[in-house]
PDB file of N, CA, C and O in Angstrom:
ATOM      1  N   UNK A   1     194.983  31.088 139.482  1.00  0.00           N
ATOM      2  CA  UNK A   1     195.251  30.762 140.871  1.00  0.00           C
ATOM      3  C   UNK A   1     193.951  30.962 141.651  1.00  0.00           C
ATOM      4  O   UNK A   1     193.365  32.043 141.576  1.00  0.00           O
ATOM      5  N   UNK A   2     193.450  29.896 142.442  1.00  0.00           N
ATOM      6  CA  UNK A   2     191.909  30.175 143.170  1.00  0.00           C
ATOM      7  C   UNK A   2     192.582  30.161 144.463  1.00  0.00           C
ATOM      8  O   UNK A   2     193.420  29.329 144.811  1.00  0.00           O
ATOM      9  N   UNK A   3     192.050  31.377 145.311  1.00  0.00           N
ATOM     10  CA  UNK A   3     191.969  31.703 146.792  1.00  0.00           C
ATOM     11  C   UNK A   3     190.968  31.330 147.041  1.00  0.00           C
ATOM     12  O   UNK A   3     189.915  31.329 146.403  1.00  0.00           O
ATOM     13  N   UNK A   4     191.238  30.973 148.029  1.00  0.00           N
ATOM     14  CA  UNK A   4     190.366  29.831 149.092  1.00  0.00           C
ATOM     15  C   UNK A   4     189.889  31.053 150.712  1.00  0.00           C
ATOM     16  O   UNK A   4     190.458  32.034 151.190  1.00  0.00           O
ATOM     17  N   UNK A   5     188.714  30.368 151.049  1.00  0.00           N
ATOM     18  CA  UNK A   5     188.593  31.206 151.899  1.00  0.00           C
ATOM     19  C   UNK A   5     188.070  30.210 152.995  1.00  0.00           C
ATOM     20  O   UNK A   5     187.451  29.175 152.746  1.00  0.00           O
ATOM     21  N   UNK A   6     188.372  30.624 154.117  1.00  0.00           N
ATOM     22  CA  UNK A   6     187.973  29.785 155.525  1.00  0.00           C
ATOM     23  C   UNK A   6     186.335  29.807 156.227  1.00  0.00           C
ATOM     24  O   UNK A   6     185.779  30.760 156.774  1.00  0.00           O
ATOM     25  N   UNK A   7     185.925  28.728 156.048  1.00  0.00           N
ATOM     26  CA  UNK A   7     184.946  29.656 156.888  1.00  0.00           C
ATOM     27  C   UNK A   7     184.457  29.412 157.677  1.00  0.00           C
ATOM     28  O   UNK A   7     184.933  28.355 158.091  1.00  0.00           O
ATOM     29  N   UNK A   8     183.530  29.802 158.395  1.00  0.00           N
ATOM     30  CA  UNK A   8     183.292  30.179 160.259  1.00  0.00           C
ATOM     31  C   UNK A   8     184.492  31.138 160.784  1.00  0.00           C
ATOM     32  O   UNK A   8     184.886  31.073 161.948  1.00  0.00           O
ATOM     33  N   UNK A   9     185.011  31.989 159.877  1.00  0.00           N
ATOM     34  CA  UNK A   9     185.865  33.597 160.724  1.00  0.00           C
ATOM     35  C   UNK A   9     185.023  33.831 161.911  1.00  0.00           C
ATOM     36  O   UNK A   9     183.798  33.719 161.953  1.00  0.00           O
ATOM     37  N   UNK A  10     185.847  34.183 162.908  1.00  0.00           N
ATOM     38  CA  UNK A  10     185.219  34.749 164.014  1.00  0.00           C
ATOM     39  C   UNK A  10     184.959  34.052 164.971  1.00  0.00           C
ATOM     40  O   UNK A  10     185.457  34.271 166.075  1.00  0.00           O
ATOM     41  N   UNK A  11     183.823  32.717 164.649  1.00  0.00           N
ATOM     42  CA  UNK A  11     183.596  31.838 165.134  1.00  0.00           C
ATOM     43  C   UNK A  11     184.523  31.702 166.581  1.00  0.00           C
ATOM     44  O   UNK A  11     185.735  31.885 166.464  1.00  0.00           O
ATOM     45  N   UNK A  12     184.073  31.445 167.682  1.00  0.00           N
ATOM     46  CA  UNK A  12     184.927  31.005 168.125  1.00  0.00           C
ATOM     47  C   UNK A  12     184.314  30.055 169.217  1.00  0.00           C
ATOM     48  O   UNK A  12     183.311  30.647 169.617  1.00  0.00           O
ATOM     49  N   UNK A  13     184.475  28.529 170.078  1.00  0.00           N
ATOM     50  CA  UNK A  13     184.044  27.583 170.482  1.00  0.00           C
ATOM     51  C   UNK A  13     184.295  28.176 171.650  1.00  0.00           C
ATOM     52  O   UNK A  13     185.403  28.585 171.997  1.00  0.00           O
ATOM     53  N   UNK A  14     183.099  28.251 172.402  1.00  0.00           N
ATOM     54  CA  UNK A  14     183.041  28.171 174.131  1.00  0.00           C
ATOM     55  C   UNK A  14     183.952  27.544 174.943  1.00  0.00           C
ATOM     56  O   UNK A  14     183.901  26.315 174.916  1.00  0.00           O
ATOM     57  N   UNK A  15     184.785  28.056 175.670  1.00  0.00           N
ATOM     58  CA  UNK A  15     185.780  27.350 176.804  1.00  0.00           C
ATOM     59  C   UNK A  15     184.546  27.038 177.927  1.00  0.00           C
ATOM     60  O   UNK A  15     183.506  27.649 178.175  1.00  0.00           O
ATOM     61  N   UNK A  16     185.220  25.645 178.563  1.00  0.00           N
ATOM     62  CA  UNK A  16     183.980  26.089 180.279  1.00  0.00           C
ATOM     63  C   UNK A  16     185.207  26.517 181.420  1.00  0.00           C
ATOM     64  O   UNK A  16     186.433  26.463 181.516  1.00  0.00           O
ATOM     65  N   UNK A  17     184.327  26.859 182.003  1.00  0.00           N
ATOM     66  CA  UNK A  17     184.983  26.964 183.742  1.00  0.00           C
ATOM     67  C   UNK A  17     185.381  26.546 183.888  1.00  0.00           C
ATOM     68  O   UNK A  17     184.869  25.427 183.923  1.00  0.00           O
ATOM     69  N   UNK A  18     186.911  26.582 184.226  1.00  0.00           N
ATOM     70  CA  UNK A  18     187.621  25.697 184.669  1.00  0.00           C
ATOM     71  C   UNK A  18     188.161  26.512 186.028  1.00  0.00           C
ATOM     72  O   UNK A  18     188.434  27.711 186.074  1.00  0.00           O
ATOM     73  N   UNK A  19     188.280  25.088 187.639  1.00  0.00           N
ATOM     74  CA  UNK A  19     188.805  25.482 188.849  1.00  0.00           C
ATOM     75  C   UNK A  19     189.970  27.170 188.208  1.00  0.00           C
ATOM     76  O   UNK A  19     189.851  28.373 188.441  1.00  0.00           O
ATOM     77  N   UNK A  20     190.680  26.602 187.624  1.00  0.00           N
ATOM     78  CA  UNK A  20     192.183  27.905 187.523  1.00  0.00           C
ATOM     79  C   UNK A  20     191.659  29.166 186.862  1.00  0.00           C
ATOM     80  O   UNK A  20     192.243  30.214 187.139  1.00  0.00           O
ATOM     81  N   UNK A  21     190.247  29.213 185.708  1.00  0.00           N
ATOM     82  CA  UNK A  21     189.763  30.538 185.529  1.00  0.00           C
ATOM     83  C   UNK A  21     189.093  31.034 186.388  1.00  0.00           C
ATOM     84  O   UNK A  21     188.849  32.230 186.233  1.00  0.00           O
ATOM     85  N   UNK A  22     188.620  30.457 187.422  1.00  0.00           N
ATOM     86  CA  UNK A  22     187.846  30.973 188.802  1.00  0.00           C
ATOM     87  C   UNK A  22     188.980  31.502 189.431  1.00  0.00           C
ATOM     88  O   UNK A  22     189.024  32.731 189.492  1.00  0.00           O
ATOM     89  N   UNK A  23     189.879  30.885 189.898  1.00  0.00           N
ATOM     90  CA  UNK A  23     191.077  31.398 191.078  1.00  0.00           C
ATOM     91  C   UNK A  23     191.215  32.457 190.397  1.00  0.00           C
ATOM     92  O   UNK A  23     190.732  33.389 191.039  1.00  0.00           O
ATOM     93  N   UNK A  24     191.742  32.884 189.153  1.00  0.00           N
ATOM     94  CA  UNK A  24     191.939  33.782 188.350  1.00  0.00           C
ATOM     95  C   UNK A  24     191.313  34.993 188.318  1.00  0.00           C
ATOM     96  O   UNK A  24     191.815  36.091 188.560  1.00  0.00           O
ATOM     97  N   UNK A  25     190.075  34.711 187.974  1.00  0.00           N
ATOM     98  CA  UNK A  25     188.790  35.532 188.624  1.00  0.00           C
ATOM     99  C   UNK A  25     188.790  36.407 189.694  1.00  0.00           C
ATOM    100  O   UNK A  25     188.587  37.619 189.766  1.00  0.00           O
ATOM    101  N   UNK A  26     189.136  35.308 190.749  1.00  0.00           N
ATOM    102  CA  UNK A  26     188.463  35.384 191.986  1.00  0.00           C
ATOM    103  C   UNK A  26     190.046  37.003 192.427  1.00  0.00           C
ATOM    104  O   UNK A  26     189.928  38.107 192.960  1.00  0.00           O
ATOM    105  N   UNK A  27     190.966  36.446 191.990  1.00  0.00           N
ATOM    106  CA  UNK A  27     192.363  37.261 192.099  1.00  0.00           C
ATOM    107  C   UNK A  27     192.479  38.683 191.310  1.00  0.00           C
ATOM    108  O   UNK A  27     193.055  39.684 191.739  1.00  0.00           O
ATOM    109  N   UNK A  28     191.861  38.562 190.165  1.00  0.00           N
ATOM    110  CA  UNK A  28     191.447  39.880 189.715  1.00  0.00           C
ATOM    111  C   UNK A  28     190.662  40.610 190.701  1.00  0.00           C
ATOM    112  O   UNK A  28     191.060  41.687 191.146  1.00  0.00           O
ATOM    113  N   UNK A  29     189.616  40.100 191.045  1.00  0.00           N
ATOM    114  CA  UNK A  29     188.515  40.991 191.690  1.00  0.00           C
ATOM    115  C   UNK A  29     189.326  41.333 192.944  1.00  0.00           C
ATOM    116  O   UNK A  29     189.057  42.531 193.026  1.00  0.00           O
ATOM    117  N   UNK A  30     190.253  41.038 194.118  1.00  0.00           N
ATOM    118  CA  UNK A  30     190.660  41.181 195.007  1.00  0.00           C
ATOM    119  C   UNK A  30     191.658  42.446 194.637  1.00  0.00           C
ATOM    120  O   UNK A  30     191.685  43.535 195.211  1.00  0.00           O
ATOM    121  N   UNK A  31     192.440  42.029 193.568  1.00  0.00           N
ATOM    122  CA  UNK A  31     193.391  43.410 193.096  1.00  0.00           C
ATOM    123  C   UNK A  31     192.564  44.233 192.722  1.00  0.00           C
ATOM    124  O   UNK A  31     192.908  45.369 193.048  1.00  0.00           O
ATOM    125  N   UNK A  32     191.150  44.173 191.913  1.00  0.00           N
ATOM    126  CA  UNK A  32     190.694  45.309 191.399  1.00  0.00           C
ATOM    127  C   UNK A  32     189.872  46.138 192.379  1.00  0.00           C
ATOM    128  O   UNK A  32     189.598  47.290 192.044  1.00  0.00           O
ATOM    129  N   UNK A  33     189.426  45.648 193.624  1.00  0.00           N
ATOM    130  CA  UNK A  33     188.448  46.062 194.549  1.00  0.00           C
ATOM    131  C   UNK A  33     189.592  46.819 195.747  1.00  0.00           C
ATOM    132  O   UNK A  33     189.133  47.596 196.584  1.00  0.00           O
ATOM    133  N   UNK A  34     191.054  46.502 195.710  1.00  0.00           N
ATOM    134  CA  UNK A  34     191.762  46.508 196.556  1.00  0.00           C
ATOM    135  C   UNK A  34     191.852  46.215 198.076  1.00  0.00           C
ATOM    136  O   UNK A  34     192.249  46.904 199.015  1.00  0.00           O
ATOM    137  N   UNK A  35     191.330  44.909 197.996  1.00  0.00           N
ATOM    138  CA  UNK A  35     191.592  44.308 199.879  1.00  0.00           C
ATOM    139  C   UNK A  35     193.150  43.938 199.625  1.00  0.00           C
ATOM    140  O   UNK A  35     193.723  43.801 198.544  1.00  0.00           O
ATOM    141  N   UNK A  36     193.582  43.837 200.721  1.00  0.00           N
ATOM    142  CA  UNK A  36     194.423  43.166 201.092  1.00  0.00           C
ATOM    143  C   UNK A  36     194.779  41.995 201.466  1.00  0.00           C
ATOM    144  O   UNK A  36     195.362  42.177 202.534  1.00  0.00           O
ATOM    145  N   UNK A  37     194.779  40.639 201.171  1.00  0.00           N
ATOM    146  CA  UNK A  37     194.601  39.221 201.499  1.00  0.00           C
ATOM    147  C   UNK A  37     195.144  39.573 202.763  1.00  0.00           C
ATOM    148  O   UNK A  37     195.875  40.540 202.977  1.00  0.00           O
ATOM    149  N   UNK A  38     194.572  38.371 203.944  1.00  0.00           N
ATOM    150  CA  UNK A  38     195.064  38.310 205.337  1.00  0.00           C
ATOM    151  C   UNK A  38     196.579  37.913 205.284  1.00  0.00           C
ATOM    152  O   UNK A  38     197.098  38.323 206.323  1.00  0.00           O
ATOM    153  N   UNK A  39     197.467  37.297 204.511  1.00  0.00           N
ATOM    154  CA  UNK A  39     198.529  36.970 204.516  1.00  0.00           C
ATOM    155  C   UNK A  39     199.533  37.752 204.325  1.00  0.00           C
ATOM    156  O   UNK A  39     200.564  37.722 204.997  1.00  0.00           O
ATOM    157  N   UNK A  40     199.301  38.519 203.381  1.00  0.00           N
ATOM    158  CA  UNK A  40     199.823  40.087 202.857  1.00  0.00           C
ATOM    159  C   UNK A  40     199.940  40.968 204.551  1.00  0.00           C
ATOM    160  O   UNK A  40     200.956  41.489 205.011  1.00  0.00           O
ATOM    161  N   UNK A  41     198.665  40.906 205.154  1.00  0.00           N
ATOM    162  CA  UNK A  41     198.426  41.691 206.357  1.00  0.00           C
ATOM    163  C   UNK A  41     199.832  40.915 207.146  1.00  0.00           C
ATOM    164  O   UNK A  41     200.804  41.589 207.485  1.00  0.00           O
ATOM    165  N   UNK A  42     199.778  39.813 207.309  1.00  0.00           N
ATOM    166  CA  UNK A  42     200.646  39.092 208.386  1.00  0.00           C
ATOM    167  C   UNK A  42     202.037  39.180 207.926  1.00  0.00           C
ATOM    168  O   UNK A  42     202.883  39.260 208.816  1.00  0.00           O
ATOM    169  N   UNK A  43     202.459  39.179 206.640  1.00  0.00           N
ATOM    170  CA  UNK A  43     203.700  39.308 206.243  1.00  0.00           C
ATOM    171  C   UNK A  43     204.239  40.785 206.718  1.00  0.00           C
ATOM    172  O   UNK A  43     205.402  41.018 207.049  1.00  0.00           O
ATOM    173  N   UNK A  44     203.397  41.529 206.691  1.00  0.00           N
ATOM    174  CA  UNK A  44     203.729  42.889 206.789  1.00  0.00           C
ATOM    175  C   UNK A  44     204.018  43.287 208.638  1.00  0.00           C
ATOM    176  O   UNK A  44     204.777  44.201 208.958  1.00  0.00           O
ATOM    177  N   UNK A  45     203.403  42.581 209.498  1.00  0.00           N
ATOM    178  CA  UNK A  45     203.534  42.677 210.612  1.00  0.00           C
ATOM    179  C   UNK A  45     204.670  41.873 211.033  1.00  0.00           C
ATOM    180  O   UNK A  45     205.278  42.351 211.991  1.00  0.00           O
ATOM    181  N   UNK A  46     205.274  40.390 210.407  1.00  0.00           N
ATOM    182  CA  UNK A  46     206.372  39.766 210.638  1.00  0.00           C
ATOM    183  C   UNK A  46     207.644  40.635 210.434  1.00  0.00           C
ATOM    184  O   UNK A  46     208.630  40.520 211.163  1.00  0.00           O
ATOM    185  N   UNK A  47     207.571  41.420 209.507  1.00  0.00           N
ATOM    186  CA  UNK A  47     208.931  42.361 208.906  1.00  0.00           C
ATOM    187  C   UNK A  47     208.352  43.090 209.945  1.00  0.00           C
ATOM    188  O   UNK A  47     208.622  42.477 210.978  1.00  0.00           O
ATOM    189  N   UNK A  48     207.518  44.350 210.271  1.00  0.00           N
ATOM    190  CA  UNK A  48     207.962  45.155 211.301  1.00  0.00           C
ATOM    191  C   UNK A  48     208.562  44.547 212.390  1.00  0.00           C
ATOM    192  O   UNK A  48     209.719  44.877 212.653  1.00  0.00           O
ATOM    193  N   UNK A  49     208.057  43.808 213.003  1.00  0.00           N
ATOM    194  CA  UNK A  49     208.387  42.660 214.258  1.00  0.00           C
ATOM    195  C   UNK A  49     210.236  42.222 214.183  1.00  0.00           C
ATOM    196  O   UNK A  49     211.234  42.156 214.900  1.00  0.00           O
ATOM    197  N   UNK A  50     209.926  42.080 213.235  1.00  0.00           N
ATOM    198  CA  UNK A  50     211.982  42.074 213.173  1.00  0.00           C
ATOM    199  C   UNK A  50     212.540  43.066 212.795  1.00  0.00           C
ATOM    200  O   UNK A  50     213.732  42.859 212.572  1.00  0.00           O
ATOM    201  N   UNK A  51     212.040  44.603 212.525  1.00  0.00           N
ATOM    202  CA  UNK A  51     212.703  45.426 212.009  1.00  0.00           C
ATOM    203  C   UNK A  51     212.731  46.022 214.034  1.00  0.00           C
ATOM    204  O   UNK A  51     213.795  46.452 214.478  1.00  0.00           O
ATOM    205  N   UNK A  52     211.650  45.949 214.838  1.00  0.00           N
ATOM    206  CA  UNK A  52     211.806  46.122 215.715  1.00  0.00           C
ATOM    207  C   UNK A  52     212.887  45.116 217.186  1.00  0.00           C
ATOM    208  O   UNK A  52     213.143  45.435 218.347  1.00  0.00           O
ATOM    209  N   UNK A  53     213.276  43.781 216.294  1.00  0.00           N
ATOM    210  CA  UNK A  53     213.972  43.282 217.185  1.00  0.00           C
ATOM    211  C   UNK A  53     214.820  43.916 216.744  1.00  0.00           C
ATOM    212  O   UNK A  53     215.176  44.752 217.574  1.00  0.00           O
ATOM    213  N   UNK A  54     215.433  43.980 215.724  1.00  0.00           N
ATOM    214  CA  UNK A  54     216.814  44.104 215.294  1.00  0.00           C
ATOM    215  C   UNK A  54     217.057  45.883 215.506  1.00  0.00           C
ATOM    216  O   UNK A  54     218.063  46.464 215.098  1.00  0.00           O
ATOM    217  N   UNK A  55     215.865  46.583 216.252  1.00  0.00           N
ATOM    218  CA  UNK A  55     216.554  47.804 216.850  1.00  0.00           C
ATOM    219  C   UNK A  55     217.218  47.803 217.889  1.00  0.00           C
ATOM    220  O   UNK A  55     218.346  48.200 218.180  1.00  0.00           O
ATOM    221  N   UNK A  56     215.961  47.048 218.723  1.00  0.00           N
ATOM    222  CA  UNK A  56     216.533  46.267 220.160  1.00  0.00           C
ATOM    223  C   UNK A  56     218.252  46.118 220.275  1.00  0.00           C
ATOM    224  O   UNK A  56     219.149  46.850 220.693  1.00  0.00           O
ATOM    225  N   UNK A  57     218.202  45.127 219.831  1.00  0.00           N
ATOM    226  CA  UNK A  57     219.196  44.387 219.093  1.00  0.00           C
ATOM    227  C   UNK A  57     220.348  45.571 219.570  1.00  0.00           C
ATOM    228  O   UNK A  57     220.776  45.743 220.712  1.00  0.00           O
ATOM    229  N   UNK A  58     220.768  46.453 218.126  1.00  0.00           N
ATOM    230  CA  UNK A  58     221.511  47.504 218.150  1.00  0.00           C
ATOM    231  C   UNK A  58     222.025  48.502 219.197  1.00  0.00           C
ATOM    232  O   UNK A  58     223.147  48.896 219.514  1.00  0.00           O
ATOM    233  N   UNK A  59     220.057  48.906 219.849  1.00  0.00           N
ATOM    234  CA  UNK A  59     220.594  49.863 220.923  1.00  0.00           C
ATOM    235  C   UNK A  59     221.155  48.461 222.497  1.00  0.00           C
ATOM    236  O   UNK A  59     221.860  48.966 223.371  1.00  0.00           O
ATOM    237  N   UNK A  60     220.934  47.517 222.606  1.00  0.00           N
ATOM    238  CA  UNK A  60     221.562  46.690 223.227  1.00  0.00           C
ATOM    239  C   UNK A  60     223.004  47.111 223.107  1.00  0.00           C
ATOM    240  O   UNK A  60     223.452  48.010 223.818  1.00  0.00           O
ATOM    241  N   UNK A  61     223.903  46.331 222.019  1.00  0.00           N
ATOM    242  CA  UNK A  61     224.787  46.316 221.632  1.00  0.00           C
ATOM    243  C   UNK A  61     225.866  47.776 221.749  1.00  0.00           C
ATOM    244  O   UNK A  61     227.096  47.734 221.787  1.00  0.00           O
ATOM    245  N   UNK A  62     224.918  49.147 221.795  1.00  0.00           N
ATOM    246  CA  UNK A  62     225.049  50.180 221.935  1.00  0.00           C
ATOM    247  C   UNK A  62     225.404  50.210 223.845  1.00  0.00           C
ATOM    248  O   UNK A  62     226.501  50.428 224.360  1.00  0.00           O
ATOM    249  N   UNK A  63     224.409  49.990 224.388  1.00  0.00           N
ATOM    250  CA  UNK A  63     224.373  49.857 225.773  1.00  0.00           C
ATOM    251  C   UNK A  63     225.963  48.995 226.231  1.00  0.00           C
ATOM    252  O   UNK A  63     226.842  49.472 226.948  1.00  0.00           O
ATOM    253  N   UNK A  64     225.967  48.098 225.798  1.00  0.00           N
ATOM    254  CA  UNK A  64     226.881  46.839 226.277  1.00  0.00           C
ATOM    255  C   UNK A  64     228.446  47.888 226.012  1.00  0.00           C
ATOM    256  O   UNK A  64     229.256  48.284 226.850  1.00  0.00           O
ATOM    257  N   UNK A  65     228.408  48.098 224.448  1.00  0.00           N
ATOM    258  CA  UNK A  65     229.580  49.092 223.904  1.00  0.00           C
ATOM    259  C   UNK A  65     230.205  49.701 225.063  1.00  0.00           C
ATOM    260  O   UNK A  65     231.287  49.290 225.481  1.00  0.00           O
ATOM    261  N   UNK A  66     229.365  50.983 225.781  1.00  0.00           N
ATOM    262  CA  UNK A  66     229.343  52.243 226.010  1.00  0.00           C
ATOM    263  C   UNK A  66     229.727  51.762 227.164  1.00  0.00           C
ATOM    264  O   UNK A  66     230.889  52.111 227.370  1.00  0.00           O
ATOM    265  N   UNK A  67     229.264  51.068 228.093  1.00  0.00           N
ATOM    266  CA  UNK A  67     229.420  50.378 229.540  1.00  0.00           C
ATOM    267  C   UNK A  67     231.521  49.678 229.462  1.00  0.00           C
ATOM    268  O   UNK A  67     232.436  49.830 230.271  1.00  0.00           O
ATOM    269  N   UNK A  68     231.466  48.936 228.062  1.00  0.00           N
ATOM    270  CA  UNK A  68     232.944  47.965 228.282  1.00  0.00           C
ATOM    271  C   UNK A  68     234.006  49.546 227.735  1.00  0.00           C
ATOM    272  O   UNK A  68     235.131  49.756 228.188  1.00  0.00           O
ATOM    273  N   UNK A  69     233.481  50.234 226.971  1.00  0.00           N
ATOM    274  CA  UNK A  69     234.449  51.385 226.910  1.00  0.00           C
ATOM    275  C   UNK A  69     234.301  52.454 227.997  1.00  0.00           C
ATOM    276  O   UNK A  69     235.332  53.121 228.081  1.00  0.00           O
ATOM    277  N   UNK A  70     233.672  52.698 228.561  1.00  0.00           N
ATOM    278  CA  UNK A  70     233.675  53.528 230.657  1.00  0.00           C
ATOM    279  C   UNK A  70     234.698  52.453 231.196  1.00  0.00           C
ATOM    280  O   UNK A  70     235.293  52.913 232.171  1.00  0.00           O
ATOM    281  N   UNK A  71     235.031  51.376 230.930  1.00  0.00           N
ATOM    282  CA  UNK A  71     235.903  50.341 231.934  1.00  0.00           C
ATOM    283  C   UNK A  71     237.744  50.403 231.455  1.00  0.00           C
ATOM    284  O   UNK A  71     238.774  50.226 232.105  1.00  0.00           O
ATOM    285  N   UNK A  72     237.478  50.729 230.075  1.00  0.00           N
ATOM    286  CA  UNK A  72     239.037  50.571 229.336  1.00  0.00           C
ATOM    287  C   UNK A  72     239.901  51.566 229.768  1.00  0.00           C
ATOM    288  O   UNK A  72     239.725  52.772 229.594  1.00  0.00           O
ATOM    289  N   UNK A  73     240.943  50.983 230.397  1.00  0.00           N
ATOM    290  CA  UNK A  73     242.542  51.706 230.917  1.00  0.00           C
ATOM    291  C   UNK A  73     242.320  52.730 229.545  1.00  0.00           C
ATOM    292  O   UNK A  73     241.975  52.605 228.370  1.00  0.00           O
ATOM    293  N   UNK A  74     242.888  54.181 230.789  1.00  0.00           N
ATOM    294  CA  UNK A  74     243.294  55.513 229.557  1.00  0.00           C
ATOM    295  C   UNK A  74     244.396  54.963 228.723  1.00  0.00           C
ATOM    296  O   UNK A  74     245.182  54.112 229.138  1.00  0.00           O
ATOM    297  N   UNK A  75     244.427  55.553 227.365  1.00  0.00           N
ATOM    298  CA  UNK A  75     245.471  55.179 226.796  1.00  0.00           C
ATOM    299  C   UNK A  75     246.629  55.305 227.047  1.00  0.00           C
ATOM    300  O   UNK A  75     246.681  56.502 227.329  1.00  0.00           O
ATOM    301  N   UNK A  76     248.034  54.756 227.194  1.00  0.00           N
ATOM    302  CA  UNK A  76     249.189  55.390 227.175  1.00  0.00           C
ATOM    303  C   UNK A  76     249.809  56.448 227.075  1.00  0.00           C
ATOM    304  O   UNK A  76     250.298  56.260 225.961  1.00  0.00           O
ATOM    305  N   UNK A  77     250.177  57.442 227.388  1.00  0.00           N
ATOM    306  CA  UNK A  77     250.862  58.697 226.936  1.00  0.00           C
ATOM    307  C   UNK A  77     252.315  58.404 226.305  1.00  0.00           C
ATOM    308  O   UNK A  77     253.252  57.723 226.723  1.00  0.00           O
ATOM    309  N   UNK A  78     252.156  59.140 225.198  1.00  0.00           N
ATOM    310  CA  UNK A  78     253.267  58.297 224.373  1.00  0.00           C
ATOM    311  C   UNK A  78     255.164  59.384 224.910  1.00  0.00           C
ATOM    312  O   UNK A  78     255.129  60.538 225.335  1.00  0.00           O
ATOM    313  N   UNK A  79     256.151  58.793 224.760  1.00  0.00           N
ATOM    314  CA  UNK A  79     257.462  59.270 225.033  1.00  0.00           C
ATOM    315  C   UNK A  79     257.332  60.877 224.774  1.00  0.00           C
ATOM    316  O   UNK A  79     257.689  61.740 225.577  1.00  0.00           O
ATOM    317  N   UNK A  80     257.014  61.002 224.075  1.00  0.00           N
ATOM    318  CA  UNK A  80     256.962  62.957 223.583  1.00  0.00           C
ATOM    319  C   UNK A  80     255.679  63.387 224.216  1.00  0.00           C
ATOM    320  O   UNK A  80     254.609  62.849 224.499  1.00  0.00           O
ATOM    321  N   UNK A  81     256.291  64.744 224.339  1.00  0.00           N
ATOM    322  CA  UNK A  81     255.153  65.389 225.378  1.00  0.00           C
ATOM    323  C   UNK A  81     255.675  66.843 224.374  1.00  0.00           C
ATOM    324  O   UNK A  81     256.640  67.265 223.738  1.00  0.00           O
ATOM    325  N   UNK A  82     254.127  67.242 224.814  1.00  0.00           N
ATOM    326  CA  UNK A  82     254.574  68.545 223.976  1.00  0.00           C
ATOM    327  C   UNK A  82     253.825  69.626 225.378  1.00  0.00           C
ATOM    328  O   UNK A  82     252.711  69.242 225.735  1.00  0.00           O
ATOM    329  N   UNK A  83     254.222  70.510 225.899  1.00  0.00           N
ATOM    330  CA  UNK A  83     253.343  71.197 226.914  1.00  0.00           C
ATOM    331  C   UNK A  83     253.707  72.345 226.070  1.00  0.00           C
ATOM    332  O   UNK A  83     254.795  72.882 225.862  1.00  0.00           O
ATOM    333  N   UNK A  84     252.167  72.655 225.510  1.00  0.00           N
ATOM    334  CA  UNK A  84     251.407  74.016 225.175  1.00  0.00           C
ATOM    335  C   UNK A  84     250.731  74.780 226.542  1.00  0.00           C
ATOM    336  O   UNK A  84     249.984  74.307 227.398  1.00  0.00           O
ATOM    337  N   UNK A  85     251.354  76.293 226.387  1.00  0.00           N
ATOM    338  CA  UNK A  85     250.622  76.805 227.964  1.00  0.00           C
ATOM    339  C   UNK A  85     250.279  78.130 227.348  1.00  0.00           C
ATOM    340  O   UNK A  85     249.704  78.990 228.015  1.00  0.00           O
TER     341      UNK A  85
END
């Protein structure tokens, strides 16, 4: 039985630059240096921005509450009465 052997092992043919190994690149170095892309920055200010309407929001709703229950007829006093003295 003859084994055969390949050869040029190792060998391996030059890729070029291509646009998508640059972006690639370019995206490593940003995670590895740690900036923050400007978009990242703006996403992060859109969520506070609504975490702050939607407090608004609440203590509104809180306000409005508190005002229509000061207005509501006392409840009924029901047939039984119990007088504790």
């Amino acid at each position: 039985m003859d084994v055969l052997y390949k050869e040029n092992v190792g060998k391996v043919t030059p890729t070029p630059i291509t646009p998508e190994m640059e972006r690639v690149k370019r995206n490593q170095e940003i995670i590895s240096s740690g900036k923050t892309p400007i978009l990242d920055i703006i996403i992060i200010i859109i969520i506070i921005i609504i975490i702050i309407i939607i407090i608004i929001i609440i203590i509104i709703i809180i306000i409005i509450w508190g005002s229509v229950a000061t207005k509501l007829p006392p409840p009924k006093k029901s047939g039984i009465s119990s007088n504790i003295d």
